[in-house]
C-alpha positions in Angstrom: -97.5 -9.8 129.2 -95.7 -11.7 126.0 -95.8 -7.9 124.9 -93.1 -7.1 127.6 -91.3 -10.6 127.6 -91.1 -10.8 123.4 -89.9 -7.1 123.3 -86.2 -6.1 122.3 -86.7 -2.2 123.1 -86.7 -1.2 126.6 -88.9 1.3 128.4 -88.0 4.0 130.8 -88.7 3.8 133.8 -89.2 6.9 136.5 -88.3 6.8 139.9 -89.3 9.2 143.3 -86.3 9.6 145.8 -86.9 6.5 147.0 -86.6 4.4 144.4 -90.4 3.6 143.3 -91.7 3.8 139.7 -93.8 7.2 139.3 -93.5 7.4 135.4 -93.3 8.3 132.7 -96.8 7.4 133.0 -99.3 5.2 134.6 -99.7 2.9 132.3 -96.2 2.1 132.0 -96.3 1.8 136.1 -98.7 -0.7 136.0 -96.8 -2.4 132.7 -93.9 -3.3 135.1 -96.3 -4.5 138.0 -98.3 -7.0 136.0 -94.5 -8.0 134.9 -93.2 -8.6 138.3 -96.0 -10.3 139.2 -95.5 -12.8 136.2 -91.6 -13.1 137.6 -93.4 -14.3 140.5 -95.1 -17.0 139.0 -92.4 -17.9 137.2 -91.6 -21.3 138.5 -87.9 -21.6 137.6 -86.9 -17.8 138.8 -89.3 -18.2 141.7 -89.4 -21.5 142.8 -92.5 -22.2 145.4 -90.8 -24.9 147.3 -88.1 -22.3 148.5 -90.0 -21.7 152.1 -88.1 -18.2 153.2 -87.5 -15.2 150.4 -84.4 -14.9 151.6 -83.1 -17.9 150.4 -84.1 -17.5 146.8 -81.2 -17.3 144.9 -82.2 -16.1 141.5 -82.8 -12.1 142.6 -80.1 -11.1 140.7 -82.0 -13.0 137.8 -84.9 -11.3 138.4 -83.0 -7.7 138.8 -81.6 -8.4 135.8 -84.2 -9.5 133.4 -86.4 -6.8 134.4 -83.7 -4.5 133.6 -83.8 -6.0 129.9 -87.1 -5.4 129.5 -86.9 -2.1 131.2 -84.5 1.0 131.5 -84.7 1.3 135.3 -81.9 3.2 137.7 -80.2 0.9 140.3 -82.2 2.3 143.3 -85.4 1.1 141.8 -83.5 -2.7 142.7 -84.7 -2.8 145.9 -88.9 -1.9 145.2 -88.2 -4.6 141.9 -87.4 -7.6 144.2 -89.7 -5.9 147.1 -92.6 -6.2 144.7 -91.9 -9.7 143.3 -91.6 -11.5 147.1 -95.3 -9.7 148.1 -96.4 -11.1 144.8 -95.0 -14.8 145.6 -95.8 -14.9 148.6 -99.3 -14.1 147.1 -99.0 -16.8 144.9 -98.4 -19.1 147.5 -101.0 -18.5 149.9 -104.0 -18.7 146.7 -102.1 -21.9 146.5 -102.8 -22.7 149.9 -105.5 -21.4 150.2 -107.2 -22.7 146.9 -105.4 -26.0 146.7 -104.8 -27.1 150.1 -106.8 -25.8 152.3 -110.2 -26.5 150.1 -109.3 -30.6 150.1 -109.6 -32.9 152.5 -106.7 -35.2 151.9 -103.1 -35.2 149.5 -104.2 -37.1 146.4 -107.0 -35.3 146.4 -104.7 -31.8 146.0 -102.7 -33.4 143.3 -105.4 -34.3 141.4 -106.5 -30.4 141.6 -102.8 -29.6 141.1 -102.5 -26.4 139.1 -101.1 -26.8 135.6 -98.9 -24.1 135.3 -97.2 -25.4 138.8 -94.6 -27.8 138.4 -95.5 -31.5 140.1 -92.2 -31.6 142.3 -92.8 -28.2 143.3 -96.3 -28.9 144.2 -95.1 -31.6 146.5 -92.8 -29.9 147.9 -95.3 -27.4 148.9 -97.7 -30.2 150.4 -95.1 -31.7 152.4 -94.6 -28.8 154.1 -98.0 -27.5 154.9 -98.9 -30.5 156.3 -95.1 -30.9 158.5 -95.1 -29.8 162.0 -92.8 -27.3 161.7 -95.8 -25.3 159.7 -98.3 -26.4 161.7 -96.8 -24.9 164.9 -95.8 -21.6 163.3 -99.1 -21.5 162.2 -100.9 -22.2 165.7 -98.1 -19.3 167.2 -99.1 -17.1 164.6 -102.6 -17.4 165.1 -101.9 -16.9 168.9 -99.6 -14.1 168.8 -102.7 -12.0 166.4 -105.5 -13.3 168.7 -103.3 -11.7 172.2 -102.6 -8.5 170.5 -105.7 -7.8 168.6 -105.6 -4.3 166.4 -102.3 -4.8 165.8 -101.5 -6.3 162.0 -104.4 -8.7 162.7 -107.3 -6.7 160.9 -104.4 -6.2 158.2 -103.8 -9.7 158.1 -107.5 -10.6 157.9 -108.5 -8.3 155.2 -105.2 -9.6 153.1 -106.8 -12.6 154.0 -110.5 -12.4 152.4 -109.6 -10.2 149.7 -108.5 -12.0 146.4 -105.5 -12.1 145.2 -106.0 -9.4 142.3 -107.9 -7.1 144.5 -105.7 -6.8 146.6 -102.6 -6.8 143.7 -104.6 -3.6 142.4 -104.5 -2.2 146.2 -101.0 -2.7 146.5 -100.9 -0.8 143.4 -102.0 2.3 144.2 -100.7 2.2 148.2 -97.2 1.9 145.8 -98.2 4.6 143.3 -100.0 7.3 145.8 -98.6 6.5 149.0 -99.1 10.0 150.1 -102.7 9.7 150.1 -102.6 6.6 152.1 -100.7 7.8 155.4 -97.7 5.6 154.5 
């Protein structure tokens, strides 16, 4: 991706009806989905400790950056941001998943802290996951899937056991083809 962030010329970028890249070619699709999904993990324009998408205030940063590296209409604003929150939230449940969930204890999680995520951030993160506020959405959440079974559970579980770039790949081509996937 330095390709994309160290370039001056932009590409084009086209869009279907509603608003989702189609061309000018695949490759150039998947160009600008590998480079959302490295705005994701961008810790200053997508801070992790922000718990709710909505309250991220750098989209317009994100909007507009992509539009320097690429020559994209306005209506492809809302599939742009769309794409980066499902790839942060990605991000942050390998994190949980990888770095909390696998250790028994705090120090033990900073110690296998990620590199490329900033310490204060990290914390952040920990602090929550282990508040009660988490831990009772979490038990409701659980509930809710276990009383209505069928419903977004066997989504949810298969998000769940897939990894994270199988299922970026997926999201890929549900976003590309979604004709041929009933959506």
């Amino acid at each position: 991706m330095l390709s994309v962030h160290g370039r001056y010329d932009r590409k084009l970028i086209v869009l279907n009806k509603a608003g989702q890249p189609v061309g000018p070619s695949n490759d150039v699709v998947i160009e600008l989905s590998s480079f959302l999904g490295t705005l994701a993990r961008n810790a200053t324009l997508c801070p992790l400790d922000i718990e709710n998408w909505k309250l991220l205030d750098t989209k317009q940063d994100l909007w507009d950056y992509t539009k320097e590296k690429y020559d994209i209409p306005e209506i492809g604003n809302r599939w742009t941001l769309k794409t980066i929150q499902e790839a942060w939230r990605r991000r942050k449940f390998d994190l949980k998943t990888l770095h909390f969930d696998a250790y028994a204890n705090d120090q033990i999680r900073m110690e296998k802290k990620p590199d490329d995520v900033p310490t204060s951030q990290f914390k952040e993160l920990l602090k929550y996951w282990n508040s009660e506020k988490f831990q009772v959405s979490l038990t409701s959440c659980c509930s809710l899937s276990a009383s209505s079974p069928g419903a977004n559970s066997s989504k949810c579980l298969l998000a769940a056991k897939l990894s994270s770039s199988v299922y970026t790949v997926i999201a890929i081509f549900f976003k590309l083809f979604p004709d041929r996937f009933g959506s």
